[in-house]
C-alpha positions as CSV (number, residue, x, y, z in Angstrom):
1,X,-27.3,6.4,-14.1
2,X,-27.1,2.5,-14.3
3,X,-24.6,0.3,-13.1
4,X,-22.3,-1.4,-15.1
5,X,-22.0,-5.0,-15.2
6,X,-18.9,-6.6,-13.6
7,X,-16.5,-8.6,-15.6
8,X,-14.0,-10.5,-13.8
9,X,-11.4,-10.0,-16.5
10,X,-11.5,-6.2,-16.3
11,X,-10.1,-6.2,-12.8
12,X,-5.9,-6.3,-11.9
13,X,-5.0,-8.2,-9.2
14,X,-5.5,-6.3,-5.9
15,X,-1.9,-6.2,-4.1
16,X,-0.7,-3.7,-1.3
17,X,-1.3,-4.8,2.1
18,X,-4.8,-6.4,0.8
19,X,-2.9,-9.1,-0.7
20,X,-1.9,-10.9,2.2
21,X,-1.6,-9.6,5.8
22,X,-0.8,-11.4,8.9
23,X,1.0,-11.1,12.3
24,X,3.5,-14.0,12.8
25,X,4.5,-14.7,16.3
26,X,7.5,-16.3,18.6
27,X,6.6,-19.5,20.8
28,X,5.6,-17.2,23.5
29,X,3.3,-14.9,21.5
30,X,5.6,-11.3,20.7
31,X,5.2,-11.0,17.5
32,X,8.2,-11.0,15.3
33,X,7.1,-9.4,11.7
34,X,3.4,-7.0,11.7
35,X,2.1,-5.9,8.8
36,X,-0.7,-3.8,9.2
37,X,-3.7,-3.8,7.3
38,X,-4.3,-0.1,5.6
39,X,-6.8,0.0,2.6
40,X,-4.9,2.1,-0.7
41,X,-1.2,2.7,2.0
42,X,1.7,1.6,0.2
43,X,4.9,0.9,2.4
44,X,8.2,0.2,0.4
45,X,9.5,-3.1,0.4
46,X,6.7,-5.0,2.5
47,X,6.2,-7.8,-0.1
48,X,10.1,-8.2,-0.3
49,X,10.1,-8.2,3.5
50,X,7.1,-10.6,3.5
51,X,8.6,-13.0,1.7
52,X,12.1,-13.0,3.6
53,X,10.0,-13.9,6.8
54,X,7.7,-16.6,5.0
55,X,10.8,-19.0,4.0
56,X,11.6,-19.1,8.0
57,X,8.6,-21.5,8.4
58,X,7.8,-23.3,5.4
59,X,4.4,-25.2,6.0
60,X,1.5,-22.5,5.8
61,X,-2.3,-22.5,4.9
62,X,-3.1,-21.9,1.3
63,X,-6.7,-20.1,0.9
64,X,-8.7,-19.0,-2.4
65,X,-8.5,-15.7,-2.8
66,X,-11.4,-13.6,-2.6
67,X,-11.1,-12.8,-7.0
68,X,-12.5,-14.7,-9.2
69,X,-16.0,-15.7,-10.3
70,X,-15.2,-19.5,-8.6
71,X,-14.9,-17.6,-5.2
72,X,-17.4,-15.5,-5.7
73,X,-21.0,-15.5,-6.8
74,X,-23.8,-13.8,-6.2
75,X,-27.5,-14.8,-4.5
76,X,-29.9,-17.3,-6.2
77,X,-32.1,-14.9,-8.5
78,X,-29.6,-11.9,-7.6
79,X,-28.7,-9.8,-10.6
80,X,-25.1,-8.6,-10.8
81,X,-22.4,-8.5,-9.9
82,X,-22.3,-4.7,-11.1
83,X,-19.0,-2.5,-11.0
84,X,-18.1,0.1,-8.4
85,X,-18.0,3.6,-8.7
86,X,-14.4,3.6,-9.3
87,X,-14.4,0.1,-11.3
88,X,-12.2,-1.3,-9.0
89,X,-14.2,-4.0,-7.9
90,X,-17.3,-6.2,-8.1
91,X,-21.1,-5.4,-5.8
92,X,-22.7,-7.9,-5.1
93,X,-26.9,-7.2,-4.6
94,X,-28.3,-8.0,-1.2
95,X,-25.3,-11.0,-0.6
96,X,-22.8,-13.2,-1.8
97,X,-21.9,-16.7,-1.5
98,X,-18.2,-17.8,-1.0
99,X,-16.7,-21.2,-2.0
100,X,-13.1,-20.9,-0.9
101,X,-10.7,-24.1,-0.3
102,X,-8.4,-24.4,2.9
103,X,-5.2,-26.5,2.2
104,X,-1.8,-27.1,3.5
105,X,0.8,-26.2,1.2
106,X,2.4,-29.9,1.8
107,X,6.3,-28.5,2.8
108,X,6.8,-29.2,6.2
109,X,5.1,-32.4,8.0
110,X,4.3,-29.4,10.6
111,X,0.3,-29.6,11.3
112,X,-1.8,-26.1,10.8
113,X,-4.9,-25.5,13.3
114,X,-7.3,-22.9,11.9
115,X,-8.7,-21.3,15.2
116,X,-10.3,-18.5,14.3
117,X,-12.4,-17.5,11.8
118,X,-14.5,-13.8,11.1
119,X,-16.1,-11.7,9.5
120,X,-14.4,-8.1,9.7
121,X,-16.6,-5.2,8.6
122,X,-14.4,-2.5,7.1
123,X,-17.4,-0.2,6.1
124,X,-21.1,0.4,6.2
125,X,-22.9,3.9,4.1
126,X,-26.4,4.0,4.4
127,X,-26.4,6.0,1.4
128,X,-29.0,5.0,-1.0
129,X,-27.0,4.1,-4.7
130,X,-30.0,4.0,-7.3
131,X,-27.5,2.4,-9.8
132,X,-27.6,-0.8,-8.0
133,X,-31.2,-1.0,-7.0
134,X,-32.2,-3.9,-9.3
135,X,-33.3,-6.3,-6.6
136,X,-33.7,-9.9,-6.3
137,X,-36.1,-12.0,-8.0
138,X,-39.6,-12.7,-6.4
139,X,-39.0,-16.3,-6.4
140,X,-35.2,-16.4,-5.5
141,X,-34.4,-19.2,-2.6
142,X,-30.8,-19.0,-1.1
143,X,-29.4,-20.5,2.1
144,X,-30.9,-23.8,1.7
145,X,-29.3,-27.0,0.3
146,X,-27.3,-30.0,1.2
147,X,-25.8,-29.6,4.3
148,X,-21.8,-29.7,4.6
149,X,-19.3,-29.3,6.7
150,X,-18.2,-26.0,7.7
151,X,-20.9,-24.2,5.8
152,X,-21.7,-20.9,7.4
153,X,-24.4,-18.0,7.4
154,X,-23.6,-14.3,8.4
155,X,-26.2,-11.7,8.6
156,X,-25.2,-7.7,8.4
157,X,-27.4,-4.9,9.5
158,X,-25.6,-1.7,9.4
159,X,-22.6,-1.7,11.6
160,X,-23.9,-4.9,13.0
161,X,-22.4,-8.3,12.0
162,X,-24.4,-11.2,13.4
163,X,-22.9,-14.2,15.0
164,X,-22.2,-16.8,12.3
165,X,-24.4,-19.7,12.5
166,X,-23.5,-23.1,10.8
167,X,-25.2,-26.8,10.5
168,X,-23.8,-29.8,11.6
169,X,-24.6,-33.8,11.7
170,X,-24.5,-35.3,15.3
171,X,-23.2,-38.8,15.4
172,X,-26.8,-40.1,14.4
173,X,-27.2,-38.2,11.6
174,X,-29.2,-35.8,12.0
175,X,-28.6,-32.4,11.3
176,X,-28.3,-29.2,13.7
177,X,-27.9,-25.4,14.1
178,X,-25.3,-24.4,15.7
179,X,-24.5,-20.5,16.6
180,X,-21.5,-19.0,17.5
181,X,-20.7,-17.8,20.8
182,X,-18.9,-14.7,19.4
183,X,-17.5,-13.4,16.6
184,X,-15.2,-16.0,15.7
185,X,-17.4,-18.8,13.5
186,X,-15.7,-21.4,14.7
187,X,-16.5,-20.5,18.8
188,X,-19.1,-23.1,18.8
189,X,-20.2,-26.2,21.1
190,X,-18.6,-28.3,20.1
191,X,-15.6,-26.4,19.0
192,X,-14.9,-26.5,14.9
193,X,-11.3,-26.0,15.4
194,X,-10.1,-28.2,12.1
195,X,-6.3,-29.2,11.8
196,X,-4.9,-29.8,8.4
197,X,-1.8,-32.0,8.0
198,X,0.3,-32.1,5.0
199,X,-1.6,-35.2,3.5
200,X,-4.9,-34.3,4.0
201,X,-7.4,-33.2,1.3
202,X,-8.3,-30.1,0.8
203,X,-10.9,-28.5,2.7
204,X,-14.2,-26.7,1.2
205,X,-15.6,-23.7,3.2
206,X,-18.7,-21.9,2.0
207,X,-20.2,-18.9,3.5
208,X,-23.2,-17.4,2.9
209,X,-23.4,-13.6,3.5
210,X,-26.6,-11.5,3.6
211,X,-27.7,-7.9,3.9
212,X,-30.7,-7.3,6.2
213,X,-30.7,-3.3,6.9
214,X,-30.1,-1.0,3.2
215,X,-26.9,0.6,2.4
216,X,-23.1,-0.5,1.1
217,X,-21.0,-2.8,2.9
218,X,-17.3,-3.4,2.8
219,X,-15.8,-6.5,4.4
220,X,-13.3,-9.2,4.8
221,X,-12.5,-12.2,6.1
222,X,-9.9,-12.9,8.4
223,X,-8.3,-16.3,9.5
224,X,-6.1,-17.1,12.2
225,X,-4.1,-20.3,12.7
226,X,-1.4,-21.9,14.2
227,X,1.9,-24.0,12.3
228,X,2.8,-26.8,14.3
229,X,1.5,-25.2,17.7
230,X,3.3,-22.4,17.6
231,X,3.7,-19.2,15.2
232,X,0.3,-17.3,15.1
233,X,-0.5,-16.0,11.3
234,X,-3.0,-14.0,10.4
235,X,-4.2,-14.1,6.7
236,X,-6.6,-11.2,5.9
237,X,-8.7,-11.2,2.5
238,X,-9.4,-9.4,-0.7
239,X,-12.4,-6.8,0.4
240,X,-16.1,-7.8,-0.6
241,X,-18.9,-5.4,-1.3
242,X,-22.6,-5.8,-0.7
243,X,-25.2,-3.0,-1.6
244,X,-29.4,-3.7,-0.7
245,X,-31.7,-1.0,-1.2
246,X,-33.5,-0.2,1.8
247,X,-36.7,-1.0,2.2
């Protein structure tokens, strides 16, 4: 049996607790409001509750969601996206490449810091899925290009997610790797802790995301920041999925 190709008008808009999950917390860090972040749960009136806490601190940070073929795309020379299983949702072959857009949503003058940044891995089957085992085109190139700022490469392999590497120009010019120190992408030397006020531009973010070992991956992205140095948020995304075949 083949897989279907994905369409991205096919697909409702994922809610529950996928569509936006995040811990706020008090000046001295107890959190006030926790939602937690179960795949398929339902609890009764979380979005209602959600939003009664949201208009107590009006600046936040506005990402893309993770749901539209903008966001989304796959691999230079990577077939598919093809549909899941349970047509729920797009896989991507081997990778994908994100192009989301950090803003402030310009209410408050209160400055947001961004100060972590990763990679969560909600599932890895090493199952082989024949339906998806196209693979990539002998002459595909991805991961190179112009260089720009926060631009980031993650590697899975199985259960494993790599450390996040990114490139940077030093005050000369010239450009540079620079790895992570843990999970968070932005736990680099120098730090890439990035502070968006209410007037500032928009801010691009790309990640590249590769497979390395065979089998289905299931992952988000989760960022946590700061509104005007003091309530933590959390804002978790839309799940991705990867398949490569194994080799």
């Amino acid at each position: 049996m083949s897989a279907k190709p994905w369409t991205w008008n096919q697909r409702s808009p994922r809610q529950a607790l996928w569509e936006r999950v995040r811990t706020i917390a008090t000046e001295v860090g107890e959190p006030i409001v926790k939602l937690l972040e179960v795949p398929g749960a339902f609890v009764p009136g979380a979005p209602a509750a959600l939003k009664s806490v949201r208009a107590l601190f009006g600046a936040d940070l506005e990402i893309s969601a993770l749901d539209s073929a903008e966001v989304l795309m796959p691999l230079d020379g990577a077939p598919g996206p093809f549909a899941s299983a349970d047509g729920s949702e797009p896989v991507f072959i081997e990778g994908v490449r994100l192009a989301l857009t950090l803003a402030h949503n310009g209410q408050s003058e209160q400055q947001i810091l961004l100060e972590r940044l990763d990679l969560h891995l909600i599932a890895f089957s090493p199952e082989a899925r024949p339906e998806y085992e196209a693979g990539l085109a002998a002459d595909a190139v991805h991961g190179a290009g112009l260089v720009e700022p926060l631009r980031f490469f993650v590697e899975l392999e199985g259960e494993r997610v790599g450390r996040a590497r990114r490139m940077m120009r030093d005050s000369e010019g010239r450009s540079r790797p620079l790895l992570a120190e843990s999970a968070n992408f932005l736990d680099t030397d120098p730090a890439s802790l990035l502070a968006i006020g209410p007037r500032d531009a928009p801010q691009p973010l790309r990640i590249t995301v590769s497979a390395n070992a065979g089998g289905l991956y299931r992952f988000c992205l989760r960022a946590f920041y700061r509104v005007g140095a003091r309530e933590l948020r959390q804002h978790t995304s839309l799940p991705v999925a990867i398949y490569k075949e194994a080799e």
